[in-house]
C-alpha positions in Angstrom: 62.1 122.4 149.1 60.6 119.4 151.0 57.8 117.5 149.5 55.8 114.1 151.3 55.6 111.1 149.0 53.1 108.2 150.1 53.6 105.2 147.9 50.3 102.7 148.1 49.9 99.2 146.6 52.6 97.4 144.4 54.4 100.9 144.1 55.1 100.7 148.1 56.2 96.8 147.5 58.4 97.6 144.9 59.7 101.1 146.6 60.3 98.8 149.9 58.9 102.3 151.6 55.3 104.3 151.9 56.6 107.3 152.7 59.3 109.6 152.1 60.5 113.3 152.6 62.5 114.1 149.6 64.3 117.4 148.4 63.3 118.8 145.4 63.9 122.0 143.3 61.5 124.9 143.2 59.0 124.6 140.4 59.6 121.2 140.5 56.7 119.8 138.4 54.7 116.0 138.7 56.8 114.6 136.0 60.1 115.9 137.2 59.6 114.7 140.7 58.3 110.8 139.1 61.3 111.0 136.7 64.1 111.7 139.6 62.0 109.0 141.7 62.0 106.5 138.9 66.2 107.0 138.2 67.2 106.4 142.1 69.3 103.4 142.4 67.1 99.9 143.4 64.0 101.2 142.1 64.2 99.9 138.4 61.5 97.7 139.1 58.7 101.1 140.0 59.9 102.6 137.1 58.8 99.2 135.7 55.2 99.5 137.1 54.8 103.0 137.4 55.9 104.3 133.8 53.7 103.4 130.4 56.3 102.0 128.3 55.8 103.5 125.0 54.9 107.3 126.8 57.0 107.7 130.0 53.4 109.0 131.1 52.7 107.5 134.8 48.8 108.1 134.1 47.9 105.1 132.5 49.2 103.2 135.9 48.5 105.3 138.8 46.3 107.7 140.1 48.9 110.5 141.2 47.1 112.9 144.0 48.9 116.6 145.2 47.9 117.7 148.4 44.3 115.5 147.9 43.9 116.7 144.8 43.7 114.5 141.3 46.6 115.7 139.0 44.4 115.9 136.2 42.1 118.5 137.8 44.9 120.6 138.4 47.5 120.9 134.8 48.7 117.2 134.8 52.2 116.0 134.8 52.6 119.8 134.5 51.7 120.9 138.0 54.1 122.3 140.0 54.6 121.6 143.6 55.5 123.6 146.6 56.9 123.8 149.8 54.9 120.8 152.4 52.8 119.3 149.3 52.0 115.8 149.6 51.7 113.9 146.7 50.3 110.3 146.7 50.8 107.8 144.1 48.2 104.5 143.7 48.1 101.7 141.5 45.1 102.2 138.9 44.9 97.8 139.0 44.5 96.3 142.1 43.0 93.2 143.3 40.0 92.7 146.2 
């Protein structure tokens, strides 16, 4: 199934994208779909920024949004996507 992934902050800059369309299994969950992002080829350096390094948990470094809604309002790292979802990872530190 086809799922949107927008990318904001230093996870676009180290990505070298904002968006992409990406094939994933069904009941693919949160952490599955961060975990095959994070293993591509050329994007050591997200897994770098995006992964806490003693948990593997993305949650301490971004705020990770399915379809506009907060992961953690839904079942975390847990929720399963579907067909057209659009999930949206931001940095939790940024500069102004």
């Amino acid at each position: 199934m086809k799922i949107r992934l927008k990318l904001y902050g230093v996870f676009r800059s180290a990505a070298k994208t904002s968006d992409m369309e990406l094939n994933v299994a069904k009941d693919t969950t949160v952490k599955l779909l961060v975990n095959q992002l994070v293993s591509e080829d050329g994007l050591r350096t997200l897994k770098e920024l995006l992964l806490d390094s003693s948990t593997s948990d993305p949650r301490p470094n971004a705020l990770i949004l399915v379809s506009g809604r907060e992961i953690n309002a839904l079942e975390g790292v847990d929720t399963v996507l579907h067909e057209g979802d659009e999930v949206a990872i931001l940095p939790i530190a940024h500069g102004g």
